[in-house]
C-alpha positions as CSV (number, residue, x, y, z in Angstrom):
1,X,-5.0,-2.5,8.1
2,X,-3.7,-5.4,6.3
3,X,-5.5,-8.8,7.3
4,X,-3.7,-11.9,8.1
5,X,-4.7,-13.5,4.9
6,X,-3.3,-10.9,2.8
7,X,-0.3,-10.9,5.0
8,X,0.2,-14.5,4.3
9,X,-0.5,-14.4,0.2
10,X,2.5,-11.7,0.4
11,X,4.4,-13.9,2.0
12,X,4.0,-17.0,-0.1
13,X,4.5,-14.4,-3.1
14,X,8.2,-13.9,-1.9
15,X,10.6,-16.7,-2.0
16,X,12.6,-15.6,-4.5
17,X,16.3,-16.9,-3.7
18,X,18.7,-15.1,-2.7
19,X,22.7,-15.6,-2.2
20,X,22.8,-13.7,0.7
21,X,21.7,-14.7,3.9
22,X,18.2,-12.8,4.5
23,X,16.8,-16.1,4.0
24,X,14.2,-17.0,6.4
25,X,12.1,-20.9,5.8
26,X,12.9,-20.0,2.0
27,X,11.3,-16.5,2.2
28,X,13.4,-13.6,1.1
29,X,12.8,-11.5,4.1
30,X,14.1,-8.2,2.3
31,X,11.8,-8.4,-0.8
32,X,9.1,-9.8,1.6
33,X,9.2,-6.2,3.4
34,X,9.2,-4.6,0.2
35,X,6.4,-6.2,-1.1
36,X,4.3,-5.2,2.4
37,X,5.6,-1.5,1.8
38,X,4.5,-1.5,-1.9
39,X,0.5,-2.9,-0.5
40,X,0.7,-0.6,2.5
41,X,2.0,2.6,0.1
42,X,-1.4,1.9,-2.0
43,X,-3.7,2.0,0.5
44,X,-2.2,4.9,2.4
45,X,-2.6,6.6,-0.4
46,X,-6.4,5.6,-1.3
47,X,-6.6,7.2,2.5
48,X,-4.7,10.8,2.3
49,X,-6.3,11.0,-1.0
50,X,-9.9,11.0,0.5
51,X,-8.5,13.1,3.5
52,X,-8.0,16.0,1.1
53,X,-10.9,15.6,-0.8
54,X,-12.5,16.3,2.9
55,X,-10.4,18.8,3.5
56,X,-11.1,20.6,0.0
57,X,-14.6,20.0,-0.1
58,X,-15.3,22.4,3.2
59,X,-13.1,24.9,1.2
60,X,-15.0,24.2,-2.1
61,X,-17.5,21.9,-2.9
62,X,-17.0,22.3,-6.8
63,X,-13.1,22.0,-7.1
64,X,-13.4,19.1,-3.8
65,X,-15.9,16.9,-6.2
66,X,-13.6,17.6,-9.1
67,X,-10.4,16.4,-7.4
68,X,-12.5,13.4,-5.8
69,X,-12.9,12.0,-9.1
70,X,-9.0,12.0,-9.5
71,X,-7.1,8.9,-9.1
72,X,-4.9,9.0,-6.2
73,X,-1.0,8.7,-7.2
């Protein structure tokens, strides 16, 4: 799901530092797993979201087309 480039333009978006030591090569590893989570969370939802419009649009066509044009959360 996530490619290695956008893997890597997370990673060089996370050297914030910190006083702790979670400090890996100058990478905060903590907000560098939060930032994977917060890319990951998006597209998992962009994926459930058309799930249920699938699922709806067998119940009903008219109310499935209607919540396809919703924005997923």
């Amino acid at each position: 799901m996530l490619s290695e480039e956008m893997v890597k333009q997370i990673f060089f978006q996370s050297d914030k530092p910190r006083k702790d030591p979670l400090i890996a090569d100058e990478v905060d590893v903590v907000q560098f797993a939060h930032n994977i989570e917060s890319v990951v969370a998006v597209e998992y939802a962009r994926i459930e979201h058309a799930r249920c419009v699938a699922i709806v649009k067998e119940m009903n066509s008219a109310v499935g087309n209607a919540l396809e044009n919703q924005r997923p959360a």
